[in-house]
C-alpha positions as CSV (number, residue, x, y, z in Angstrom):
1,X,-125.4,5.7,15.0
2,X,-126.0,2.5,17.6
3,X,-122.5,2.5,18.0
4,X,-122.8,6.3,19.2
5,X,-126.2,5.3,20.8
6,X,-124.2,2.4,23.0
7,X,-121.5,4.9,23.9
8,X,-123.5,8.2,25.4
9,X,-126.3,5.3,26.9
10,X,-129.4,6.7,24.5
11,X,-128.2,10.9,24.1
12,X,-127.0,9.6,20.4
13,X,-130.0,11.3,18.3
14,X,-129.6,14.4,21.0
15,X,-125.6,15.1,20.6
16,X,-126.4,14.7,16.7
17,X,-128.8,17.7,16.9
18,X,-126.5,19.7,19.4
19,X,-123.5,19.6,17.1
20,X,-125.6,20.7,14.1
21,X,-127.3,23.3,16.2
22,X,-123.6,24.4,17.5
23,X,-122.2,24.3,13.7
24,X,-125.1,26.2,12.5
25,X,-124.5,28.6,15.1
26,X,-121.2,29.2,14.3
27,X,-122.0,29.4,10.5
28,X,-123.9,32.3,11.4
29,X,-121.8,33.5,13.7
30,X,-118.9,33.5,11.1
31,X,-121.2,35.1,8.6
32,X,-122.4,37.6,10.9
33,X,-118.7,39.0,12.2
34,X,-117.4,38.7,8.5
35,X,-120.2,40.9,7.1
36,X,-119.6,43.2,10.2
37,X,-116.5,43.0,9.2
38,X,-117.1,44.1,5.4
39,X,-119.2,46.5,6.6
40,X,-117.2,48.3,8.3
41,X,-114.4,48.4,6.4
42,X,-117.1,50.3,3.7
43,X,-118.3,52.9,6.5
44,X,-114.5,53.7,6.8
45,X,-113.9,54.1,3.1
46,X,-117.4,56.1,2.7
47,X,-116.1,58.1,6.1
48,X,-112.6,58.7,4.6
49,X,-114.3,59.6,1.2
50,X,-116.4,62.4,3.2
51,X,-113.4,64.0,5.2
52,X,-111.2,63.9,2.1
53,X,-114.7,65.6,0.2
54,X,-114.9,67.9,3.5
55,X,-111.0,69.0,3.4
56,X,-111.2,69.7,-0.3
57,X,-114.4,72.2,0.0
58,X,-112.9,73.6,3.0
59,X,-109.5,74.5,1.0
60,X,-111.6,75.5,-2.4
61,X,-113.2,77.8,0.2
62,X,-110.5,79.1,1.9
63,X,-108.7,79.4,-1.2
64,X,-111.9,81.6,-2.9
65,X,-112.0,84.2,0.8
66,X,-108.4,84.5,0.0
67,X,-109.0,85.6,-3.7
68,X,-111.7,87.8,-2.5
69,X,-109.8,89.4,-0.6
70,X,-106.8,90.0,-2.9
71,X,-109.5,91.3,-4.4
72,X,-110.7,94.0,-2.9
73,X,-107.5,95.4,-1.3
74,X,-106.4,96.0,-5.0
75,X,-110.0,97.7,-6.0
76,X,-109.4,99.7,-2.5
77,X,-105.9,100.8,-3.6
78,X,-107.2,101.9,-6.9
79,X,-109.5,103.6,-5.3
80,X,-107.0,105.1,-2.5
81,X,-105.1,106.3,-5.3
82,X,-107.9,108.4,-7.1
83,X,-109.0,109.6,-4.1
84,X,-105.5,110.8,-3.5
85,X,-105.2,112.4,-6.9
86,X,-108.5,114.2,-6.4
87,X,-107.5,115.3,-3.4
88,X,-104.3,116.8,-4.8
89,X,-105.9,118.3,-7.7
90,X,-108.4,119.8,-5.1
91,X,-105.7,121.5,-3.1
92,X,-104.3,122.7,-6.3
93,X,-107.7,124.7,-7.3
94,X,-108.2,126.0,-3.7
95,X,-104.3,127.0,-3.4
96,X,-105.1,128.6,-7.3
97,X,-108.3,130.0,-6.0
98,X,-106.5,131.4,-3.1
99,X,-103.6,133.2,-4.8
100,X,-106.7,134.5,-7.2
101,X,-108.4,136.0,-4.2
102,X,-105.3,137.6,-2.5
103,X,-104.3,139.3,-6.1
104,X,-108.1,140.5,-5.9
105,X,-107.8,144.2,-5.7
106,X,-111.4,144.0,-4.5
107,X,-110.5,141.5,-1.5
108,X,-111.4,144.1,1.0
109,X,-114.7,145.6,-0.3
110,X,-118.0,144.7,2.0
111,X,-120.0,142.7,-0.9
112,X,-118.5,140.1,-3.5
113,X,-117.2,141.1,-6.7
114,X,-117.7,139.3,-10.1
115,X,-114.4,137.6,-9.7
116,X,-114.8,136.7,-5.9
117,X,-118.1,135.4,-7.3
118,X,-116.8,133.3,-10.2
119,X,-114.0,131.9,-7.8
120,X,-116.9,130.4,-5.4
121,X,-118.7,129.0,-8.3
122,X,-116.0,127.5,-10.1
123,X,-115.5,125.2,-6.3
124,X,-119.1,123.6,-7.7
């Protein structure tokens, strides 16, 4: 250290302290920017983790509407279907009903007979 003393003229003790100071600092520095570092290579994998988690609920979702749906188109062409037959089996009685009435030979009388009143009730 007199050796280092005789060279700077006296600044030996205070360049000793400066380069442990400036290798401290870069210690810390090195340990700082590597943690960063780490740190933000694990906020990606947690972030890439959440999207893949998003896009998976979001396709389970999707995938559920689209069931739902198949769903109820099916339950509504069912339905479709006995509503047509209904209908057709309706337009049967009233065309059955109608024939009935004009074979009636009491069509043309002012009040209701008992078969123009047993055709109207059978409708119920």
């Amino acid at each position: 250290m007199k050796w280092l003393d005789l060279v700077t003229g006296g600044y030996a003790s205070l360049i000793v302290y400066a380069v442990a100071a400036a290798a401290i600092a870069a210690v810390l520095g090195y340990t700082y920017h590597a943690g960063a570092s780490n740190k933000d290579a694990e906020w990606t994998l947690k972030y890439n983790q959440r999207e893949v988690q998003i896009t998976e609920a979001y396709n389970a979702e999707v995938s559920r509407q689209a069931q739902a749906n198949a769903l109820a188109k099916a339950l509504e062409a069912k339905r479709l279907a006995e509503l047509e037959a209904e209908n057709v089996a309706l337009e049967l009685k009233i065309k059955e009903l109608s024939d009935e009435a004009d074979a009636d030979p009491d069509r043309d009388r002012v009040c209701l007979s008992d078969g123009s009143r047993l055709r109207i009730d059978s409708i119920h």
